[in-house]
C-alpha positions, 0 to 999 in steps of 0.5 A: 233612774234605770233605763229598762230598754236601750232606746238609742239603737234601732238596728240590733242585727249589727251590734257589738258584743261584749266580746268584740268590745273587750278585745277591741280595749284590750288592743294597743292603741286602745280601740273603743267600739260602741254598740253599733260596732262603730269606732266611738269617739265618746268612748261608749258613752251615749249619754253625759253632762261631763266635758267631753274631755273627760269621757276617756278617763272615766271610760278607762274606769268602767271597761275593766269594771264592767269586763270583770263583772261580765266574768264574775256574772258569767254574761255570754259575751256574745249575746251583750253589749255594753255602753256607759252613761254620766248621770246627772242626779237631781242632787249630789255630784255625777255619776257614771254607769255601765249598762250591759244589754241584750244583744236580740231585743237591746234590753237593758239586763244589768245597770252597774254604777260601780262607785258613786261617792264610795258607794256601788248600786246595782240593778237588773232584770231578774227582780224587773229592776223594782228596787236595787239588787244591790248597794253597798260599799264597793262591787267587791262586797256584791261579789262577796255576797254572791259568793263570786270571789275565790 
């Protein structure tokens, strides 16, 4: 399921930026900043059905994911933000996304789930997320198909 509006935040003046969450990955020791701009210790996470111990490794997956896709995309970094969610499909194992959202109106713009089982899915609002933009295997034949790969 694709969530259209980022219905966990209320107040969007103060929120992050991809800009701002990236350079907080990228320092060391590692800084993970959620959408409010807080320090977060479920690593981005709004949502999961994972222990909490395992929140940090599949973070630790999908920030670079999503940094090379902000990149790849050409998302302006200071009008997003980004946060995960752990899916619980009605069948087969969980799953992890990225969603990269509006800063202004906290809307949902691109749902990423970069490898499910081998496989990678990808919505977003330019077809108002009606079916996927994208599946295949692996986010580098996305970018292939975009010609988004130098």
């Amino acid at each position: 399921m694709v969530m259209f509006v980022n219905m966990h935040i209320t107040n969007f003046t103060n929120m992050s930026t991809l800009r701002e969450q990236f350079a907080a990955y990228d320092k060391r020791p590692r800084v993970w900043l959620d959408s409010d701009g807080k320090e977060d210790w479920a690593f981005c996470f709004y949502d999961w059905f994972c222990k909490d111990s395992a929140l940090e490794n599949r973070a630790k997956k999908l920030m670079p994911t999503a940094k090379r896709f902000a990149k790849k995309m050409n998302i302006d970094l200071d009008t997003h933000y980004v946060f995960f969610k752990n899916n619980f499909p009605m069948s087969g194992p969980l799953r992890d996304d990225f969603r990269i959202c509006d800063k202004e109106t906290g809307d949902v713009v691109w749902t990423v789930t970069p490898n499910h089982q081998g496989r990678c899915e990808i919505w977003g609002s330019e077809n108002n997320f009606n079916e996927p933009i994208f599946e295949g295997y692996g986010i580098n034949r996305f970018y292939h198909s975009r010609e988004l790969i130098a």
